[in-house]
N, CA, C and O atoms as CSV, one atom per row, in Angstrom:
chain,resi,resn,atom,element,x,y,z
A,1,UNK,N,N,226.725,238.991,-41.743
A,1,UNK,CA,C,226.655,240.222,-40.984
A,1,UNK,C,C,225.787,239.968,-39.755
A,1,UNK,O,O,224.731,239.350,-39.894
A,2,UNK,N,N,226.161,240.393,-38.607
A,2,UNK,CA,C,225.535,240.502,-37.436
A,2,UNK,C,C,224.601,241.494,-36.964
A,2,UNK,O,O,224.586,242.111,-35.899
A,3,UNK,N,N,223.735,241.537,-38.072
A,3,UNK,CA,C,222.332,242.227,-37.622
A,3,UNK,C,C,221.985,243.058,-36.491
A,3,UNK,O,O,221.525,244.200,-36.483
A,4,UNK,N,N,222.375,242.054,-35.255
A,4,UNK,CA,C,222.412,242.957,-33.706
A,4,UNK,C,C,223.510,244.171,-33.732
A,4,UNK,O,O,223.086,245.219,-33.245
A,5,UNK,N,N,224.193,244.186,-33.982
A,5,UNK,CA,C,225.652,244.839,-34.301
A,5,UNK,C,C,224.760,246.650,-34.838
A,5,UNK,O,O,225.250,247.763,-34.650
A,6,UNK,N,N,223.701,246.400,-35.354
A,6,UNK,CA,C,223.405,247.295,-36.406
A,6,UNK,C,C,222.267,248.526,-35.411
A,6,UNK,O,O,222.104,249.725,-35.637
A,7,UNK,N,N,221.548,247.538,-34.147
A,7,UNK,CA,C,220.870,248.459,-33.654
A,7,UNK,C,C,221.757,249.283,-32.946
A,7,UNK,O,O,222.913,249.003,-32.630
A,8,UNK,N,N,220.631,251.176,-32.528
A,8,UNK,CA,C,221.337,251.520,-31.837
A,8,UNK,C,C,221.377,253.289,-32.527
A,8,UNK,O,O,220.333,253.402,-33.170
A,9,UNK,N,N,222.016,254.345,-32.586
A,9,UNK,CA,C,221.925,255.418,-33.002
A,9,UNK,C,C,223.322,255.859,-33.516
A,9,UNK,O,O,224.300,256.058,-32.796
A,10,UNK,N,N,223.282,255.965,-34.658
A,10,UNK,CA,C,224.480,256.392,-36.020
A,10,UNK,C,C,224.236,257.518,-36.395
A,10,UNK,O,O,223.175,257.751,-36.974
A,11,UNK,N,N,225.365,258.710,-36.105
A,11,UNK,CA,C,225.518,259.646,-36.988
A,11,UNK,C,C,226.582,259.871,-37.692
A,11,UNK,O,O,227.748,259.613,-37.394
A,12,UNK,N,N,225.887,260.687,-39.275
A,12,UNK,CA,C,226.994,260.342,-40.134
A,12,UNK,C,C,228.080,261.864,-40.056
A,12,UNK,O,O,227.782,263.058,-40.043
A,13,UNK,N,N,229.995,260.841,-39.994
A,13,UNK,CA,C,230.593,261.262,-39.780
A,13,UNK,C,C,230.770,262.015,-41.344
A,13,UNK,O,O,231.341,261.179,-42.044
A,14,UNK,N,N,230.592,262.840,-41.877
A,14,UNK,CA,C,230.590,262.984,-43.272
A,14,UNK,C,C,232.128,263.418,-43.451
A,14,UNK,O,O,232.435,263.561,-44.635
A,15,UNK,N,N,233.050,263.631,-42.623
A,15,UNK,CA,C,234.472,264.302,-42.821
A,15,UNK,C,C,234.901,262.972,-43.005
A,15,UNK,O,O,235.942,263.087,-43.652
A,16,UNK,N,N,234.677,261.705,-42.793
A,16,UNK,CA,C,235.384,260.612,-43.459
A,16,UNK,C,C,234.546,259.883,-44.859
A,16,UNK,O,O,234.747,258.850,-45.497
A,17,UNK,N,N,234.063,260.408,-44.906
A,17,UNK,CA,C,232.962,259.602,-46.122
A,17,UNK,C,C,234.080,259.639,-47.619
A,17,UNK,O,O,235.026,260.382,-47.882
A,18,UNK,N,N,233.484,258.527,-48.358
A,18,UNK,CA,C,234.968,258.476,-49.321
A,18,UNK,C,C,234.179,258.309,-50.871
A,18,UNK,O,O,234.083,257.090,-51.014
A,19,UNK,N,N,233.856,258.673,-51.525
A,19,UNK,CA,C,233.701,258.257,-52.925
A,19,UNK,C,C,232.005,258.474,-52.597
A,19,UNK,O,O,231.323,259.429,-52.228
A,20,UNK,N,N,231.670,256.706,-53.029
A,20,UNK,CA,C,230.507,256.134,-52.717
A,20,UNK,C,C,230.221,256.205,-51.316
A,20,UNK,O,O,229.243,256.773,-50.831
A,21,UNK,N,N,231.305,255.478,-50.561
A,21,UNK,CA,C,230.984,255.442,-49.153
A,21,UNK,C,C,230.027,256.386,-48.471
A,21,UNK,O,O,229.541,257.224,-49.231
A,22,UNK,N,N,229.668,256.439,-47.280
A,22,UNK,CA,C,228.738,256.966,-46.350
A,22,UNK,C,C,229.506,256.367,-44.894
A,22,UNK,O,O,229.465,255.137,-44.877
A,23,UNK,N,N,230.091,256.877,-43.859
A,23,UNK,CA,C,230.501,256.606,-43.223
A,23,UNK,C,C,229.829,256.962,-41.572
A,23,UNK,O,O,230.449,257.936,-41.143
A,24,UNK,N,N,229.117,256.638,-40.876
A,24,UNK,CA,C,228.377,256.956,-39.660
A,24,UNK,C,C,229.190,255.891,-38.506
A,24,UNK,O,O,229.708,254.783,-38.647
A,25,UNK,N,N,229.032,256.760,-37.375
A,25,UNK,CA,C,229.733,256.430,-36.234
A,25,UNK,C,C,228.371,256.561,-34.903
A,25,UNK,O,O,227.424,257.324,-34.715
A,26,UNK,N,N,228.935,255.375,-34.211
A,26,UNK,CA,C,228.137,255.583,-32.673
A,26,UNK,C,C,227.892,256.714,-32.071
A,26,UNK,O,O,228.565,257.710,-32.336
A,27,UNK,N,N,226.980,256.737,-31.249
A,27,UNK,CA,C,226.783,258.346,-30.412
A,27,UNK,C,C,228.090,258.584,-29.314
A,27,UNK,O,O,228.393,259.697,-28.883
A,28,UNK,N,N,228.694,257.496,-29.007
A,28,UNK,CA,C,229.628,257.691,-28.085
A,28,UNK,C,C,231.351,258.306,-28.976
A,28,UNK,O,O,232.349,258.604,-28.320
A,29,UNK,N,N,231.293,258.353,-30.286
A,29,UNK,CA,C,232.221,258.907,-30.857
A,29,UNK,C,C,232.391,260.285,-30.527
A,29,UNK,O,O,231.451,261.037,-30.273
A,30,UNK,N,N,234.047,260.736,-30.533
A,30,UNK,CA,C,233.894,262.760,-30.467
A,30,UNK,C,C,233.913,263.041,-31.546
A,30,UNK,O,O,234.910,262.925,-32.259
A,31,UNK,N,N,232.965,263.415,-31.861
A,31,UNK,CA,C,232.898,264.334,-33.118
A,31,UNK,C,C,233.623,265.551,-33.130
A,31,UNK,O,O,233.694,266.191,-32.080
A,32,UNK,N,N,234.251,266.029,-34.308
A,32,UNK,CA,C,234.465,267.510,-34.474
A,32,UNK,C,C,233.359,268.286,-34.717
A,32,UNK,O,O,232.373,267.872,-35.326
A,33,UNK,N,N,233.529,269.888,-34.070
A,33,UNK,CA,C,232.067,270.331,-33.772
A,33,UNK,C,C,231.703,270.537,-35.737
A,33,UNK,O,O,232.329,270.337,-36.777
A,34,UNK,N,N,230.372,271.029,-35.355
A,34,UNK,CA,C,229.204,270.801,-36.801
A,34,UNK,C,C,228.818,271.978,-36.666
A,34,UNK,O,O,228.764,272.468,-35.538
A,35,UNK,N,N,228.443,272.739,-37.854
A,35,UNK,CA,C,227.861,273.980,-37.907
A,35,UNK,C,C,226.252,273.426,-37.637
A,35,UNK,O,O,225.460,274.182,-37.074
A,36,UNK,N,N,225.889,272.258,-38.014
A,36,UNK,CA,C,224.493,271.764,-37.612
A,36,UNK,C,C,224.004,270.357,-37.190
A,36,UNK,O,O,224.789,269.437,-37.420
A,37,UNK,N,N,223.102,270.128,-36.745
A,37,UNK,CA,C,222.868,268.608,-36.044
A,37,UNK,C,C,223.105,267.461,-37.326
A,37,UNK,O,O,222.424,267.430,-38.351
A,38,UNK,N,N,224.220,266.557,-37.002
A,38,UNK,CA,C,224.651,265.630,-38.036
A,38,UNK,C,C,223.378,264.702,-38.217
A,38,UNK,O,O,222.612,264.323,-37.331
A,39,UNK,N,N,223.332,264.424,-39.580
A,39,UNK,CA,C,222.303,263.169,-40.242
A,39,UNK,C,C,222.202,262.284,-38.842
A,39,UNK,O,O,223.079,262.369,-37.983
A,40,UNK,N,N,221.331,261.642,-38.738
A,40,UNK,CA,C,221.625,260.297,-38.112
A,40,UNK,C,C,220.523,259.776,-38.556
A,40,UNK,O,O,219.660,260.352,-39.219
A,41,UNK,N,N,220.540,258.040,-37.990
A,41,UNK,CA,C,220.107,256.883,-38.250
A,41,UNK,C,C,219.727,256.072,-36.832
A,41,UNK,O,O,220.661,255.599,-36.184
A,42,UNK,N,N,218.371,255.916,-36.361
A,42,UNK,CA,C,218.547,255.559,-35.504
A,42,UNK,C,C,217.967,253.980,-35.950
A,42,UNK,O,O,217.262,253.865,-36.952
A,43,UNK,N,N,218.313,252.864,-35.160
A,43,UNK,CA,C,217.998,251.379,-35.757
A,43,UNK,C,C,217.497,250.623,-34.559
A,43,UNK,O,O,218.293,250.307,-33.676
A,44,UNK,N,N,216.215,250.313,-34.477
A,44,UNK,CA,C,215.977,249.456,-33.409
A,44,UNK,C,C,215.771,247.987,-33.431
A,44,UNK,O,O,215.483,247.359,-34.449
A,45,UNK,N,N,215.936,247.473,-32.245
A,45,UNK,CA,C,215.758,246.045,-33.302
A,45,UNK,C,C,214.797,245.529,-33.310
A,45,UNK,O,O,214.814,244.395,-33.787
A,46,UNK,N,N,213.645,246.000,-32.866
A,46,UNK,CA,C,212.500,245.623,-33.470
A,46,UNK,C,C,211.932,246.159,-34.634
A,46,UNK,O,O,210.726,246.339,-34.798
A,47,UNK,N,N,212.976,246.454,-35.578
A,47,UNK,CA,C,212.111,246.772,-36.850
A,47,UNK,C,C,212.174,248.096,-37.414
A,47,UNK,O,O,212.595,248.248,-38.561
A,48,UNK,N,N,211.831,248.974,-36.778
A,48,UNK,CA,C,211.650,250.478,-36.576
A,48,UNK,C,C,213.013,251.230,-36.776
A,48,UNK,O,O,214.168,250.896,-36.513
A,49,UNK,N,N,212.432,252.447,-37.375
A,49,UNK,CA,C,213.746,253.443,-37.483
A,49,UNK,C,C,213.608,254.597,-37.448
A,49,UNK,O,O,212.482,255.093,-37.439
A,50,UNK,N,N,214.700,255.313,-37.419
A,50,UNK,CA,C,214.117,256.813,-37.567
A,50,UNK,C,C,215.111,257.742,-38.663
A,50,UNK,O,O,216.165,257.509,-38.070
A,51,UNK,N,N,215.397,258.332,-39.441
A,51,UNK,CA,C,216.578,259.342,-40.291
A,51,UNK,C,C,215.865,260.802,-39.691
A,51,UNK,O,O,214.831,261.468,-39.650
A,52,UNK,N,N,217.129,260.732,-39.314
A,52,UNK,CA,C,217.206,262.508,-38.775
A,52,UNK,C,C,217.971,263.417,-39.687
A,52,UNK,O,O,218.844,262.949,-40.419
A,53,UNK,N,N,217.653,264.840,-39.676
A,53,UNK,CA,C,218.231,265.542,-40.423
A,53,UNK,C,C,218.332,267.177,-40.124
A,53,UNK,O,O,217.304,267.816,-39.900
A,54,UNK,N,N,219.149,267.571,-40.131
A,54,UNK,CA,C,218.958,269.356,-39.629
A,54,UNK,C,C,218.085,269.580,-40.044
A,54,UNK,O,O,217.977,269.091,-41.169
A,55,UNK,N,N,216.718,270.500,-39.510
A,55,UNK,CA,C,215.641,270.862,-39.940
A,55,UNK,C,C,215.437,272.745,-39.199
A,55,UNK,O,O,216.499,273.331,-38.986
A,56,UNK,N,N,214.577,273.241,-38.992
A,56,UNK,CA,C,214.954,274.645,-38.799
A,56,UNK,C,C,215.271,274.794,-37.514
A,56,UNK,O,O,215.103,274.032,-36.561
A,57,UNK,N,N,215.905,276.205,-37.609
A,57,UNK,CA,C,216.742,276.343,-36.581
A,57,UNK,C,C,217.467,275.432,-36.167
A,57,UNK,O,O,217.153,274.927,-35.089
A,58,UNK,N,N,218.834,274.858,-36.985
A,58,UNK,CA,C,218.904,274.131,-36.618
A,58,UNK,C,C,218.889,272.977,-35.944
A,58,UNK,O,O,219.927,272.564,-35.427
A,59,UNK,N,N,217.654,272.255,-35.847
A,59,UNK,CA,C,217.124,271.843,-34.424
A,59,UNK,C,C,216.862,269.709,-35.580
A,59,UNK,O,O,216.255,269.782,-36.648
A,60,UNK,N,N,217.204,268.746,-35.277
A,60,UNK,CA,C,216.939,268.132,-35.972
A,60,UNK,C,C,215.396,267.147,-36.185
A,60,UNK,O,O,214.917,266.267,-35.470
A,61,UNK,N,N,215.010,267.634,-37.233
A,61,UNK,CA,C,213.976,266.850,-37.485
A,61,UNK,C,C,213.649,265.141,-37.839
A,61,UNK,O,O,214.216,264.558,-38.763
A,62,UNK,N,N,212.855,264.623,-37.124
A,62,UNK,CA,C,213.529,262.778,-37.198
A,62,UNK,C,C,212.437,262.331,-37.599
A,62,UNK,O,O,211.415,262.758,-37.060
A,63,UNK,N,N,212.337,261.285,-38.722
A,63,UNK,CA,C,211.124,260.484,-39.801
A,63,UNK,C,C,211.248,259.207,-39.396
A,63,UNK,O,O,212.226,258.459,-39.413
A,64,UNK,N,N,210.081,259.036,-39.009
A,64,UNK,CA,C,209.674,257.851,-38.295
A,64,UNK,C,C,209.980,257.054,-39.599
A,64,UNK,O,O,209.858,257.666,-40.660
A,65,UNK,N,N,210.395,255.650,-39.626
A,65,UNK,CA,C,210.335,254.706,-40.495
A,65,UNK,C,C,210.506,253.317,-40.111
A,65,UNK,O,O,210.103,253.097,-38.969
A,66,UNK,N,N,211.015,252.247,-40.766
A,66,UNK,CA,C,211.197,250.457,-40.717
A,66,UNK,C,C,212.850,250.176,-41.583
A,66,UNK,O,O,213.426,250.880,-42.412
A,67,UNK,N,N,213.165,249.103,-41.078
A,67,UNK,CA,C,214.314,248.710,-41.924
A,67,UNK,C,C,214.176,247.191,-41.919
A,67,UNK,O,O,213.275,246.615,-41.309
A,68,UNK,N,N,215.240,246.496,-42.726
A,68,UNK,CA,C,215.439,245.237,-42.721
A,68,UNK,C,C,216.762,245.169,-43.437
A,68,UNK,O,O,217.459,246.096,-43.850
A,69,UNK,N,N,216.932,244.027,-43.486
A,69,UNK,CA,C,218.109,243.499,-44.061
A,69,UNK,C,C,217.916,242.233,-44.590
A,69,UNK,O,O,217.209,241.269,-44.296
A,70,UNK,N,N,218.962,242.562,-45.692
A,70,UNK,CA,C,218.811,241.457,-46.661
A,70,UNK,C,C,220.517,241.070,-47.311
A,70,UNK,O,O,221.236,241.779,-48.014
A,71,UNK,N,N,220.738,239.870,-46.827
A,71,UNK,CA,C,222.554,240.087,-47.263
A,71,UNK,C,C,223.025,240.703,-46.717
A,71,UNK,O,O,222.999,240.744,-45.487
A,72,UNK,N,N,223.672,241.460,-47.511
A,72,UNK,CA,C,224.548,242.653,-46.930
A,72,UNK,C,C,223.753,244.117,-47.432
A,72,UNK,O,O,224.385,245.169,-47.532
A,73,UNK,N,N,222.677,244.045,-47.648
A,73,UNK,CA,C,222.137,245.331,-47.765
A,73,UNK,C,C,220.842,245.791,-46.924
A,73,UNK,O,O,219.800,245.178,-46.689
A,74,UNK,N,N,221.204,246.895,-46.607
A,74,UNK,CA,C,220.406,247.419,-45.486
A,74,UNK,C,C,218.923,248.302,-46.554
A,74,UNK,O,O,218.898,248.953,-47.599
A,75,UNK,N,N,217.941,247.860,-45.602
A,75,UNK,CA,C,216.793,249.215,-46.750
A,75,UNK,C,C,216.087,249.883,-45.468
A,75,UNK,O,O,215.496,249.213,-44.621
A,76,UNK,N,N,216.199,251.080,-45.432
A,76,UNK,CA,C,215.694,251.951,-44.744
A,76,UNK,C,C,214.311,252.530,-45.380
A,76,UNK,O,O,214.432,253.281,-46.348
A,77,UNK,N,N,213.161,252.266,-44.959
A,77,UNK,CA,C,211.601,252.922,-45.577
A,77,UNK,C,C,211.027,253.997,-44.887
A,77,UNK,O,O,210.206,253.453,-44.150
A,78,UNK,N,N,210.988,254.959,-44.734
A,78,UNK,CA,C,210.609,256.176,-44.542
A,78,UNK,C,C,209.142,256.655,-45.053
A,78,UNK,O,O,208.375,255.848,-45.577
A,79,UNK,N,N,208.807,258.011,-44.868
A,79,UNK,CA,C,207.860,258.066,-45.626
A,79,UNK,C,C,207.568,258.711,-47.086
A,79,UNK,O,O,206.548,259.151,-47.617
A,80,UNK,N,N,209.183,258.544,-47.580
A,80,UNK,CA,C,209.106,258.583,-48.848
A,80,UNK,C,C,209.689,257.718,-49.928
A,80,UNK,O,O,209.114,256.683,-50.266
A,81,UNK,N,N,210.449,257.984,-50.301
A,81,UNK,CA,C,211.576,256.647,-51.461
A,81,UNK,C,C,212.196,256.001,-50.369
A,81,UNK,O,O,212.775,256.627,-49.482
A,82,UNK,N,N,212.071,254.470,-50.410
A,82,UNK,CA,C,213.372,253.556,-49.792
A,82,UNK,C,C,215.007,254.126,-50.084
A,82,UNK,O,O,215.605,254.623,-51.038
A,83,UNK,N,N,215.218,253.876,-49.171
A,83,UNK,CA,C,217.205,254.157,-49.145
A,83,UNK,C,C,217.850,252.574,-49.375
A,83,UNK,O,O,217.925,252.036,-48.270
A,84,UNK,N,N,218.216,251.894,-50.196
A,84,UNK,CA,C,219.510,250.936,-50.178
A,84,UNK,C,C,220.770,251.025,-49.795
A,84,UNK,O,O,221.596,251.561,-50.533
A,85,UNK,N,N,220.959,250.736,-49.114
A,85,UNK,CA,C,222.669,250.441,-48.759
A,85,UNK,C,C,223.398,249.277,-49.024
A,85,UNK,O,O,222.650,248.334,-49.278
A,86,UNK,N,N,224.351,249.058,-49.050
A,86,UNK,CA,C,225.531,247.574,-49.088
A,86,UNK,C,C,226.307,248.606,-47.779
A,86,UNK,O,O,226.955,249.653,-47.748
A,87,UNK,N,N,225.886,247.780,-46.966
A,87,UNK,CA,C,226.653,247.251,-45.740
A,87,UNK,C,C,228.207,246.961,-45.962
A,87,UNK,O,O,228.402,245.799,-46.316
A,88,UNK,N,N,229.149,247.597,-45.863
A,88,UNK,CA,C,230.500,247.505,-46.294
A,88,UNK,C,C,231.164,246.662,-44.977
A,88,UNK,O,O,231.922,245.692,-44.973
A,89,UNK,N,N,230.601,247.384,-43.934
A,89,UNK,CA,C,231.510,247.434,-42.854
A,89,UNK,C,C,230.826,247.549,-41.579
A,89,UNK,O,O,230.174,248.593,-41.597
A,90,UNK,N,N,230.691,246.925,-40.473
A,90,UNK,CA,C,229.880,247.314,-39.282
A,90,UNK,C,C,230.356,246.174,-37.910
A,90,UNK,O,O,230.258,244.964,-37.706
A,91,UNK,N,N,230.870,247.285,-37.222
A,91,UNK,CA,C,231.420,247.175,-35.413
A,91,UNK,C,C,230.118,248.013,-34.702
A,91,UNK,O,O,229.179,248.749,-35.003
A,92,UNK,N,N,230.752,247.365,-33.556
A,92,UNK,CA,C,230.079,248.566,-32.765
A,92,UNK,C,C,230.328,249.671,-32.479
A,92,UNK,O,O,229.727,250.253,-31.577
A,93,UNK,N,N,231.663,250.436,-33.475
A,93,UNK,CA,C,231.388,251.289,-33.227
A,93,UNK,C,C,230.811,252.681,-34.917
A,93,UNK,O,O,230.268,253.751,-35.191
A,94,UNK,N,N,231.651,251.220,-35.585
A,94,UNK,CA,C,231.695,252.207,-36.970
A,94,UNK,C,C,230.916,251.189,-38.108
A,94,UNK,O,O,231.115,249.999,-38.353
A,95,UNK,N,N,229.764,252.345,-38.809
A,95,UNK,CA,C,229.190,251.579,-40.184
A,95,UNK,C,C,229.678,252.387,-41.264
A,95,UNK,O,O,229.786,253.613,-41.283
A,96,UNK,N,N,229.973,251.522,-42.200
A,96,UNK,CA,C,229.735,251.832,-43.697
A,96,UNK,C,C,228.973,251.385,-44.352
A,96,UNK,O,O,228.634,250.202,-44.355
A,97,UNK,N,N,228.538,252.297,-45.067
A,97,UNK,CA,C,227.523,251.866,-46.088
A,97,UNK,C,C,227.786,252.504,-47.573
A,97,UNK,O,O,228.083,253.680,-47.783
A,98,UNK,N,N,227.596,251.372,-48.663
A,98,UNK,CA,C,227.533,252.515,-49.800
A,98,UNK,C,C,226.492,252.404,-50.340
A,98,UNK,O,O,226.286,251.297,-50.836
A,99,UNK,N,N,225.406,253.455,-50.486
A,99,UNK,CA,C,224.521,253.693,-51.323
A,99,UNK,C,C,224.241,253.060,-52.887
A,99,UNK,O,O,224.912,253.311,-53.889
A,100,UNK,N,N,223.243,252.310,-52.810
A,100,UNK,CA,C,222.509,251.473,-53.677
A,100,UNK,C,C,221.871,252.095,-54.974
A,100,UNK,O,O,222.024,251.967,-56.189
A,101,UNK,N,N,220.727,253.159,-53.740
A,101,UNK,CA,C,219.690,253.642,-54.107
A,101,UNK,C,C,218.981,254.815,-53.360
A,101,UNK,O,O,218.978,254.680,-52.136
A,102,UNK,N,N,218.359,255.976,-53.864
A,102,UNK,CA,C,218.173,256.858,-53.359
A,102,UNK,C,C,216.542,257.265,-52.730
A,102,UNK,O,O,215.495,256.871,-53.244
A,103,UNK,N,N,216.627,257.968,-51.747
A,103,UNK,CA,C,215.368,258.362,-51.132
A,103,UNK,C,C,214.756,259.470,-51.791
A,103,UNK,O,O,215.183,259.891,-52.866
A,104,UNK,N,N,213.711,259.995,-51.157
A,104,UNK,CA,C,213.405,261.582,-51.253
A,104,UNK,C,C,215.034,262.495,-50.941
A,104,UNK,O,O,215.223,263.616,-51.414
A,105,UNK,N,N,215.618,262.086,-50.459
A,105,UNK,CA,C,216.366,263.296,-49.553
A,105,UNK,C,C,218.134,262.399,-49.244
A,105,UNK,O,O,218.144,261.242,-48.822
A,106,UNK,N,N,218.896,262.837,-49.412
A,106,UNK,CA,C,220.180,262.189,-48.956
A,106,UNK,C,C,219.980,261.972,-47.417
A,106,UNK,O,O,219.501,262.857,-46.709
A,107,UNK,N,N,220.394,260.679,-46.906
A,107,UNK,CA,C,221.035,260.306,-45.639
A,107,UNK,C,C,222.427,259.806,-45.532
A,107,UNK,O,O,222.895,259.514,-44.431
């Protein structure tokens, strides 16, 4: 997996998400409109991250955190439970991920 491929800002498309899957798309995707600000994932490549999430008024609230990679699995650290992923799938424009392991909170 191409690591570089991974920085950058992902929100999740949840109208394609499949089973296990988790399906997030680039900021440059059209989304169909959202009754509220979609999850996202932002990935930098120095290390750093952020999970966003509708928070009040609809307005989205974003948690500073770190990631890495290992294989094909991504771990997102926040400031509560680590998130695991398996890396299914990742372009520049589209990730999959299926969930490993769970946080405080779904992303």
């Amino acid at each position: 997996m191409d690591v570089r491929k991974l920085a950058g800002r992902w929100f999740h498309s949840h109208e394609e998400d499949e089973g296990e899957r988790v399906v997030y798309r680039n900021e440059a995707f059209d989304f169909p409109p959202a009754r509220a600000p979609r999850d996202s994932l932002v990935i930098e490549p120095d290390g750093t991250a952020a999970v966003g999430h509708p928070g009040p008024a609809d307005r989205t609230v974003s948690t500073p955190g770190t990631w890495e990679v290992s294989g094909d699995v991504l771990r997102v650290v926040t400031t509560g439970a680590p998130v695991e992923w398996e890396v299914e799938m990742l372009d520049e424009n589209l990730l999959i991920l299926r969930r490993l392991s769970k946080g405080d909170r779904e992303t």
